[in-house]
N, CA and C atoms as an extended XYZ file, in Angstrom:
405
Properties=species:S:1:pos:R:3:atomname:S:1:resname:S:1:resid:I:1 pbc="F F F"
N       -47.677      -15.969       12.677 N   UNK     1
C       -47.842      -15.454       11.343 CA  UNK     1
C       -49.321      -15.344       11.018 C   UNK     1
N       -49.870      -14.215       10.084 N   UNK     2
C       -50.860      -14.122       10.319 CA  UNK     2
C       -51.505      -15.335        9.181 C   UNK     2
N       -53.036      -15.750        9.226 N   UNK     3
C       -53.645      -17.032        8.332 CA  UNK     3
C       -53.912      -16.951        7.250 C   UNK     3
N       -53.623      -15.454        6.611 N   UNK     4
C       -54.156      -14.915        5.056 CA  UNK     4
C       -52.630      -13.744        5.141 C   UNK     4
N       -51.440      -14.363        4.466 N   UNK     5
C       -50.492      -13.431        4.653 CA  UNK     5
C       -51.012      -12.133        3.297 C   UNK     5
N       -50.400      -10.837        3.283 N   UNK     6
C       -50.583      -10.214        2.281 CA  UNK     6
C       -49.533      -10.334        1.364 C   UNK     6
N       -49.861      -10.096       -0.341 N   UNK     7
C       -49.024      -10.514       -1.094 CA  UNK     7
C       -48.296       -9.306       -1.570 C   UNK     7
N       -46.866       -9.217       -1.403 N   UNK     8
C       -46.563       -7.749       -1.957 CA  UNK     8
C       -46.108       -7.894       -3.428 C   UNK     8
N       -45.973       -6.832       -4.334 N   UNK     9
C       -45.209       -6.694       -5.139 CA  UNK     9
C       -43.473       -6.876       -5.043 C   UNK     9
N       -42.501       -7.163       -6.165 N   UNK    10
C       -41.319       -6.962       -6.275 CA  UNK    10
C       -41.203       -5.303       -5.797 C   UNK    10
N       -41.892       -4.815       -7.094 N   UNK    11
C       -41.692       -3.085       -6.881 CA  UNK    11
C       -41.683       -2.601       -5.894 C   UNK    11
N       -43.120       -2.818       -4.792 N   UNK    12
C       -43.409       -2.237       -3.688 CA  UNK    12
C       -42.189       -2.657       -2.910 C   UNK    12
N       -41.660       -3.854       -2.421 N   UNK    13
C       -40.754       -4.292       -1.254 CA  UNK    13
C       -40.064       -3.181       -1.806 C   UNK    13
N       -38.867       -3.213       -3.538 N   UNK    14
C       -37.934       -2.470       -3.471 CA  UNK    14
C       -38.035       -0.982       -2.966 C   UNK    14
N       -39.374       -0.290       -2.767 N   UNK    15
C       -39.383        0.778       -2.364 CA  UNK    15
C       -38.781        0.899       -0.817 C   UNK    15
N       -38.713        0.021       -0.270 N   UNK    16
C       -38.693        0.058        1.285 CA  UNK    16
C       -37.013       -0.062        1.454 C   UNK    16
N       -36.167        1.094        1.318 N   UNK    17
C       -34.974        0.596        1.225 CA  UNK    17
C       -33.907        1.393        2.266 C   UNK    17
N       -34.632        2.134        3.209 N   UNK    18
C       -33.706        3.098        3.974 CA  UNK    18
C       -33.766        2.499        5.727 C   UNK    18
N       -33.193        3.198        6.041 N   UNK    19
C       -32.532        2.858        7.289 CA  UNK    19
C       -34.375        3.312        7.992 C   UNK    19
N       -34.839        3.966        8.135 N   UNK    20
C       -36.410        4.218        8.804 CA  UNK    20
C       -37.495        3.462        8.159 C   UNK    20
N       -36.655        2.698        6.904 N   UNK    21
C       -38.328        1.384        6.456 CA  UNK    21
C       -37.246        0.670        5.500 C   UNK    21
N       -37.176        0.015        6.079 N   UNK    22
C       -36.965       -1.623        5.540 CA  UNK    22
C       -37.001       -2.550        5.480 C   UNK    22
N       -37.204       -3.208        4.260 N   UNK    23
C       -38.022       -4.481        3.893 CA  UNK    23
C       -37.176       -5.489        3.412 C   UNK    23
N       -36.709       -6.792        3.759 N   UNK    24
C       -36.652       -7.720        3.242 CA  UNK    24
C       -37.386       -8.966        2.704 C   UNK    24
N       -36.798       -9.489        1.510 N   UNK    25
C       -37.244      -10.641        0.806 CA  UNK    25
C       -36.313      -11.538        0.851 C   UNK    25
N       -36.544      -12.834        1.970 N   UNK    26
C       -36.139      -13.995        2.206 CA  UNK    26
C       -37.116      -15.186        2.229 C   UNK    26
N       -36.556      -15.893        1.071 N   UNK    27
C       -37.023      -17.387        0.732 CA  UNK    27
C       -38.902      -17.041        0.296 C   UNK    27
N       -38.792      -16.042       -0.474 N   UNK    28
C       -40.579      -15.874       -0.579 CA  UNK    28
C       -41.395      -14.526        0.484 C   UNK    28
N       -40.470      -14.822        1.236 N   UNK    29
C       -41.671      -14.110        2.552 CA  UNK    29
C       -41.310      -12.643        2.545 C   UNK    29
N       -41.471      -11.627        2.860 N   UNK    30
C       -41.497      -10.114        3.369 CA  UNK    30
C       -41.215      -10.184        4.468 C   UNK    30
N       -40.016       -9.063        4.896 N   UNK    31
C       -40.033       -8.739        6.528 CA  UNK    31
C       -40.391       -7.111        6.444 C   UNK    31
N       -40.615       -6.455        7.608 N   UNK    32
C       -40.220       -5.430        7.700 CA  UNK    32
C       -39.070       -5.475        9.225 C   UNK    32
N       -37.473       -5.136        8.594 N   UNK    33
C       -36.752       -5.355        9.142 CA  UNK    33
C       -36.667       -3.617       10.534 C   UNK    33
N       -37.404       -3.099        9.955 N   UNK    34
C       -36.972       -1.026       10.316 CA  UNK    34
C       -36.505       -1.235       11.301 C   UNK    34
N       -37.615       -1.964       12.952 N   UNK    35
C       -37.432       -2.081       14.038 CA  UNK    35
C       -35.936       -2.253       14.521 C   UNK    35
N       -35.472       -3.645       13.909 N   UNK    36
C       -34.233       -4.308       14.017 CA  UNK    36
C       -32.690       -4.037       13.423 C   UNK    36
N       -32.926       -2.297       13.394 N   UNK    37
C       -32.316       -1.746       12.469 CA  UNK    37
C       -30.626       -1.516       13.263 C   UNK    37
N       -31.249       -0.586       14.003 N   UNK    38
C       -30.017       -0.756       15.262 CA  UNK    38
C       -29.834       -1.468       15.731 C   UNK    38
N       -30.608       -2.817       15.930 N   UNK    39
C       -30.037       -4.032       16.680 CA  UNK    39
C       -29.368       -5.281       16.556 C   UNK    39
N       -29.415       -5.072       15.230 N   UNK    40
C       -28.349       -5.799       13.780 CA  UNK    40
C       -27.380       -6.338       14.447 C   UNK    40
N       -26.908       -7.445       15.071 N   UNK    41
C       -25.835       -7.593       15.248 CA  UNK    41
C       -24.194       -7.067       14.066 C   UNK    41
N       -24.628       -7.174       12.629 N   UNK    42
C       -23.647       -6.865       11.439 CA  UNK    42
C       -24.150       -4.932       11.242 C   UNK    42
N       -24.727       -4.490       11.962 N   UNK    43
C       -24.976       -3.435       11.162 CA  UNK    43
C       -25.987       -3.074       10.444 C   UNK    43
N       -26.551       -1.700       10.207 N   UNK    44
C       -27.988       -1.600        9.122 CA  UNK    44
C       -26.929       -1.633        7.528 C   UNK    44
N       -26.166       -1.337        7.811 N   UNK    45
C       -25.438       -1.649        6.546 CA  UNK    45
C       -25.714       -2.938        5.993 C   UNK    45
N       -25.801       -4.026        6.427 N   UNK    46
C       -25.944       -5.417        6.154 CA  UNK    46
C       -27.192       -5.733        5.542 C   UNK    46
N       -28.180       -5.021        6.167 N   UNK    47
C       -29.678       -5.136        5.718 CA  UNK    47
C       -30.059       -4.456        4.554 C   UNK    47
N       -29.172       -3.009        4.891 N   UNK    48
C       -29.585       -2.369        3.541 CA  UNK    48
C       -28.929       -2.574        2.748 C   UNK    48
N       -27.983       -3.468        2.376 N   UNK    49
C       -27.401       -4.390        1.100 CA  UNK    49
C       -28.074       -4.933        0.683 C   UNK    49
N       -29.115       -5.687        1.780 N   UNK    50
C       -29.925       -6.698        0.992 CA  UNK    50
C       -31.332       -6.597        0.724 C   UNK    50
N       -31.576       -5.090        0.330 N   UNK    51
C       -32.496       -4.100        0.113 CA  UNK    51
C       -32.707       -4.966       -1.657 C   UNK    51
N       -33.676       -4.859       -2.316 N   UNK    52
C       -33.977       -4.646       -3.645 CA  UNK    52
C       -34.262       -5.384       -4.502 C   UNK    52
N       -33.736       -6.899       -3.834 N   UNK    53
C       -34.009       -8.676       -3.836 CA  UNK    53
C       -33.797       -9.513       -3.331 C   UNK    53
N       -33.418      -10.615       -3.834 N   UNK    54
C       -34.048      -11.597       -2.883 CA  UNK    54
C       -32.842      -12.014       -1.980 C   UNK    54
N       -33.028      -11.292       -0.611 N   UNK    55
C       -31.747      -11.844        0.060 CA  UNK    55
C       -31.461      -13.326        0.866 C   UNK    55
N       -32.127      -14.080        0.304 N   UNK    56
C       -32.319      -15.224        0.510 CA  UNK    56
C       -31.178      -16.292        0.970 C   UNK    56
N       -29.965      -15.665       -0.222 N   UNK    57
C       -28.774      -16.531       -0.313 CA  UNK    57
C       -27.667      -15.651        0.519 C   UNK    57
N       -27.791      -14.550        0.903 N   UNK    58
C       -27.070      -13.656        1.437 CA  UNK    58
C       -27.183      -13.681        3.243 C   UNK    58
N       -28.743      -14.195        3.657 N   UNK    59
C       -29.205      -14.696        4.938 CA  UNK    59
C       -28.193      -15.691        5.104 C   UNK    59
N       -28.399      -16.695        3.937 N   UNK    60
C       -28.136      -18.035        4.639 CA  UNK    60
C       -26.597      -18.623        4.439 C   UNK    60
N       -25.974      -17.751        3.615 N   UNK    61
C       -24.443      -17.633        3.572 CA  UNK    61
C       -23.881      -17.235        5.192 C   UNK    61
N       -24.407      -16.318        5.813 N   UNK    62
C       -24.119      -15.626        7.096 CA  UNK    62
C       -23.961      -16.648        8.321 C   UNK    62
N       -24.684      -17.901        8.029 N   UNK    63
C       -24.889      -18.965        8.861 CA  UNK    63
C       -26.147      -18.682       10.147 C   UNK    63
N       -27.150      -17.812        9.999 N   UNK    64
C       -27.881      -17.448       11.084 CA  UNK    64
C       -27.986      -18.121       12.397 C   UNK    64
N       -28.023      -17.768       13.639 N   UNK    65
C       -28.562      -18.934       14.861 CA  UNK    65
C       -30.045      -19.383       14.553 C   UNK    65
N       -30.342      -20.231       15.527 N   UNK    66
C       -32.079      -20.367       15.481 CA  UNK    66
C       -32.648      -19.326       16.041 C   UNK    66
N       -31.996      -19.068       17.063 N   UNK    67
C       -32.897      -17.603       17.543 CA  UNK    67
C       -33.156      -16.904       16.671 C   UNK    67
N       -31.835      -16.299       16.094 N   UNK    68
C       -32.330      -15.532       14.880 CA  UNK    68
C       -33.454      -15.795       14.082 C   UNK    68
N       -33.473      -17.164       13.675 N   UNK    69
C       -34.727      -17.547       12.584 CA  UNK    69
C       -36.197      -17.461       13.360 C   UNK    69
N       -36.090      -17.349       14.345 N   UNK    70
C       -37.148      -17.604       15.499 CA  UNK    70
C       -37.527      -16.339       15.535 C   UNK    70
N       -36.857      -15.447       15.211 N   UNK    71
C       -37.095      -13.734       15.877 CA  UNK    71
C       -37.142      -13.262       14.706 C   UNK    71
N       -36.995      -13.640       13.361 N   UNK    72
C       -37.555      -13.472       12.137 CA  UNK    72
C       -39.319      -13.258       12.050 C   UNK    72
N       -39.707      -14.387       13.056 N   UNK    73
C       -41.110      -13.962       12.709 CA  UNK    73
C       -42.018      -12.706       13.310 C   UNK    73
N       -41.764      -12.045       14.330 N   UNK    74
C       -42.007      -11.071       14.362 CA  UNK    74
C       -41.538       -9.732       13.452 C   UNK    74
N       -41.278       -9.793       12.585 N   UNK    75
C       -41.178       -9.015       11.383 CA  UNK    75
C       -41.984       -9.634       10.127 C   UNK    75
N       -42.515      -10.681       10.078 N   UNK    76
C       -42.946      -10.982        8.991 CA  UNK    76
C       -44.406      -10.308        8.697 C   UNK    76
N       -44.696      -10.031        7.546 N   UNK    77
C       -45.513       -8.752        7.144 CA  UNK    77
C       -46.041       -9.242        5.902 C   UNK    77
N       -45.788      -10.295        5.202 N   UNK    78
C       -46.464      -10.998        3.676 CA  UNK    78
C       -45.237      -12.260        2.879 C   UNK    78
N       -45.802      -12.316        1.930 N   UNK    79
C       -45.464      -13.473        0.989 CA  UNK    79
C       -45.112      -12.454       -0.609 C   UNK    79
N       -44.851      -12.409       -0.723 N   UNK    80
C       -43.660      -11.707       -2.257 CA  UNK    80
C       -44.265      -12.631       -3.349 C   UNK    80
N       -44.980      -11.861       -4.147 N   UNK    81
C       -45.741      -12.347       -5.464 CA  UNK    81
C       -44.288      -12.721       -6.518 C   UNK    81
N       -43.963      -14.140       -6.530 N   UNK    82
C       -43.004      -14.307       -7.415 CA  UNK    82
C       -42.872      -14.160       -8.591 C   UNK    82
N       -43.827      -13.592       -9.403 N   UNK    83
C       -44.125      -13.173      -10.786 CA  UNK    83
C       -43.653      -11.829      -11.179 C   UNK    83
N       -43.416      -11.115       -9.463 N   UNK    84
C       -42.763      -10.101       -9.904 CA  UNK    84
C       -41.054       -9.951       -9.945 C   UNK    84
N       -40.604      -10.841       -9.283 N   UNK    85
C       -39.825      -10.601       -8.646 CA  UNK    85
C       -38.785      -10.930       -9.835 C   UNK    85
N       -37.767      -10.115      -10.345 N   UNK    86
C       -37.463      -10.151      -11.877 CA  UNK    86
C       -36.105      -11.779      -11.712 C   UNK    86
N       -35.560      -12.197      -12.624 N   UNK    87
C       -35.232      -13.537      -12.687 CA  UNK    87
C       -33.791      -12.822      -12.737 C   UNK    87
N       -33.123      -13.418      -12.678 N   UNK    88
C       -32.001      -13.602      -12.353 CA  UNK    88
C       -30.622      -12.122      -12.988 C   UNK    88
N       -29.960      -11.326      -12.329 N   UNK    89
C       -29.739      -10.602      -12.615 CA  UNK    89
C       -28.345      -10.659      -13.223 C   UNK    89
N       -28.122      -10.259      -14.347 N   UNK    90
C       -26.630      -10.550      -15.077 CA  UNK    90
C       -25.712       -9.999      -14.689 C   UNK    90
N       -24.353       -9.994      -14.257 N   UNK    91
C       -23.664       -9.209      -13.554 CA  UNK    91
C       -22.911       -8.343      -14.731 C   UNK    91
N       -23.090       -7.281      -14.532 N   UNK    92
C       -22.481       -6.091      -15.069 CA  UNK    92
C       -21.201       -5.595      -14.750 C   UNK    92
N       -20.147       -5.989      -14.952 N   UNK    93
C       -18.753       -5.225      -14.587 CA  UNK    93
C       -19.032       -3.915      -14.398 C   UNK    93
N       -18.152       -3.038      -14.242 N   UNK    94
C       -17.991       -1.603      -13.364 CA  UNK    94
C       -17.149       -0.959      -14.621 C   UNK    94
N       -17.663        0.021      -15.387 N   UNK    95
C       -16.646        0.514      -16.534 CA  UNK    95
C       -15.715        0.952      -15.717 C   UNK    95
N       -14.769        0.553      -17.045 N   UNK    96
C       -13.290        0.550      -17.076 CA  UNK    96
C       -12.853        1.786      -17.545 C   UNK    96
N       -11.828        2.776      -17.256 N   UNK    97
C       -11.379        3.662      -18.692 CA  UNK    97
C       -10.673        3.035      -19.179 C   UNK    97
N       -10.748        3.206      -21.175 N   UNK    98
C       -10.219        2.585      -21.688 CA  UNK    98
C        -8.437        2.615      -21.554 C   UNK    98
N        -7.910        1.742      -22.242 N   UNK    99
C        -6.461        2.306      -22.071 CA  UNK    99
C        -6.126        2.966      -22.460 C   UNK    99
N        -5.058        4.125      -22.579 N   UNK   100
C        -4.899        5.195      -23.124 CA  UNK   100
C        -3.141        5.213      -22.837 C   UNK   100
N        -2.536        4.467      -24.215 N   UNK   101
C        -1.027        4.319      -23.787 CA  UNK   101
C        -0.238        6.047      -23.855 C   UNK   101
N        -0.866        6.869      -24.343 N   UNK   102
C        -0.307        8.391      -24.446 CA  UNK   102
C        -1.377        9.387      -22.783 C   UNK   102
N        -0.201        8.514      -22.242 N   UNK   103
C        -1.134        9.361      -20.825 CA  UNK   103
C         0.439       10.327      -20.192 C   UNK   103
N         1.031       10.889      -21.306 N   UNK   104
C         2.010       12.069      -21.278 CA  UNK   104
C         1.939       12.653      -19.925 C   UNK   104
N         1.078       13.458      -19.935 N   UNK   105
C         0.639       14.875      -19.134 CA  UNK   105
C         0.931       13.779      -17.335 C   UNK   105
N         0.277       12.930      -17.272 N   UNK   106
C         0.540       12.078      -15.953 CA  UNK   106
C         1.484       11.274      -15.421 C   UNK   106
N         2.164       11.088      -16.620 N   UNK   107
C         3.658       10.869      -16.802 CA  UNK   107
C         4.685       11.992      -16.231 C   UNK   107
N         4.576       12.860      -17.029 N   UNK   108
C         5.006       14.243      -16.785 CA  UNK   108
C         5.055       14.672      -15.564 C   UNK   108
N         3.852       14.982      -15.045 N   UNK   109
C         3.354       15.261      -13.838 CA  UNK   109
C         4.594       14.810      -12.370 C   UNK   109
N         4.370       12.969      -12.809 N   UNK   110
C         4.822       12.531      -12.018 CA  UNK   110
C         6.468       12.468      -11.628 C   UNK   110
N         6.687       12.824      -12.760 N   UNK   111
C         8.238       12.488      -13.277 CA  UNK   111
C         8.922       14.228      -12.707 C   UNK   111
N         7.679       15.126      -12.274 N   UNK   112
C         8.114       16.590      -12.776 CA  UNK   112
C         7.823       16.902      -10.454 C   UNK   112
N         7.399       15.674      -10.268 N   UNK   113
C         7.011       16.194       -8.667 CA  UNK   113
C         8.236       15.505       -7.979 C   UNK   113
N         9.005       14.678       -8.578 N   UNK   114
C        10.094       13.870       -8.346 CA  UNK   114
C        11.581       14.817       -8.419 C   UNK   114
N        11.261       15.434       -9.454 N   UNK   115
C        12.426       16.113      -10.245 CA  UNK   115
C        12.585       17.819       -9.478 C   UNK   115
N        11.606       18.060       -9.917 N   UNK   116
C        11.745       19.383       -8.991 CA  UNK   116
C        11.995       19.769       -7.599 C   UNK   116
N        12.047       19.256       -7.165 N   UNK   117
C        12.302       19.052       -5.655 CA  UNK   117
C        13.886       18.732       -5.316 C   UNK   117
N        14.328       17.477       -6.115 N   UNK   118
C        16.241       17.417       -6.298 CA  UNK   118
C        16.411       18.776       -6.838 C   UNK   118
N        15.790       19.186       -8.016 N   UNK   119
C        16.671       20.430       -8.636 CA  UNK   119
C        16.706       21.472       -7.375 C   UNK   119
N        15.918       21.787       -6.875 N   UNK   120
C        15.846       22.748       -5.691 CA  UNK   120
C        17.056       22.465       -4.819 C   UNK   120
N        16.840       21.536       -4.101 N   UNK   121
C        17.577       21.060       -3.222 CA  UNK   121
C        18.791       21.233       -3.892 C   UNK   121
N        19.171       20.555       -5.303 N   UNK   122
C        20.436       21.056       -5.473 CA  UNK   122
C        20.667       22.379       -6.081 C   UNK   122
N        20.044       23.205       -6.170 N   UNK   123
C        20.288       24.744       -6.410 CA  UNK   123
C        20.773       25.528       -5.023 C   UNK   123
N        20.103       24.867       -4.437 N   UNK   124
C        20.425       25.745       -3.158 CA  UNK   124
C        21.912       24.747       -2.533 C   UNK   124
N        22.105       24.096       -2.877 N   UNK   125
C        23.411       23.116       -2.564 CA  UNK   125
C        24.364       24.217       -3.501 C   UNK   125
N        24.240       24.162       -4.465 N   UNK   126
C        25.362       25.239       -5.187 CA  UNK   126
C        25.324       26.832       -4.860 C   UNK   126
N        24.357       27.366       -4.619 N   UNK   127
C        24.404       28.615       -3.836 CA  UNK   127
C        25.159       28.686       -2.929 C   UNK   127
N        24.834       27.930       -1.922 N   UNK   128
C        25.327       27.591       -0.724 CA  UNK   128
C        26.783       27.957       -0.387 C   UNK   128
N        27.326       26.699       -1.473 N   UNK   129
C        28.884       26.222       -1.549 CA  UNK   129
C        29.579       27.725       -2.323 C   UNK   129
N        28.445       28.403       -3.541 N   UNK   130
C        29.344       29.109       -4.322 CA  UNK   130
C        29.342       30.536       -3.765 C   UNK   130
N        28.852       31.109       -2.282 N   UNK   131
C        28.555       31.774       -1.810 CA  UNK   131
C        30.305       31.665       -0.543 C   UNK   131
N        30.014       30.686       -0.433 N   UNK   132
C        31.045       30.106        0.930 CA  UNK   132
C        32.580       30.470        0.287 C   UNK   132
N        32.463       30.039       -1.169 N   UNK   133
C        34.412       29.992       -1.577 CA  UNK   133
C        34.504       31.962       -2.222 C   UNK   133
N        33.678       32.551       -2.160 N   UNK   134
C        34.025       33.950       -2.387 CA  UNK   134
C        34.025       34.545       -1.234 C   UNK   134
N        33.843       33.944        0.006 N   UNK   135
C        34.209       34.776        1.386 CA  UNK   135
C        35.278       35.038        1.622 C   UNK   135
């Protein structure tokens, strides 16, 4: 590691968020993960989840080997100015549509893709038969 690490911004890391530059923030430090992108054992999917903060708790949930932690340091690239790095993020549910007990038309719909199909079937059941007794 180098003896004067550089200090990044919150902002700057979050810029680094695609599969050709990416940056993680674990426990303080900066990686640049890009290299290790394809070699992910979980996938770049995994990394670029943990694009934007601090994946700190998301590393160490995973249970890493030592190697792994060992081969961490050749990616390390700075120390993450914690002043930026915003505090704790509130979780936001996912809007809902509201309820809407007059949902007719989808009712309808459904009741009308069910229905039409017997009526057919039995239209042509009475054709059929009322075709057969005038022969």
């Amino acid at each position: 590691m180098a003896s004067d690490p550089k200090l990044h911004t919150f902002d700057e890391v979050s810029k680094h968020n695609k599969t050709k530059d990416c940056w993680l923030i674990l426990s303080g430090k900066v990686y640049d993960v890009t290299p290790f992108m394809e070699d992910h054992p979980g996938g770049d999917e995994v990394l670029l989840s943990a694009t934007g903060k601090d994946a700190t708790n998301d590393f160490e949930d995973v249970g890493h080997s030592d190697s792994a932690r060992e081969m961490m340091d050749k990616y390390y690239i700075g120390e993450i100015d914690s002043s930026t790095v915003p505090l704790k993020r509130s979780y936001v549910p996912p809007e809902q549509s509201q309820y809407n007990p007059d949902k007719t038309s989808e009712f309808v719909i459904k009741i009308l893709q069910f229905l039409v199909p017997l009526l057919i079937l039995g239209l042509a059941f009475v054709v059929r038969n009322y075709t057969k007794k005038e022969e």
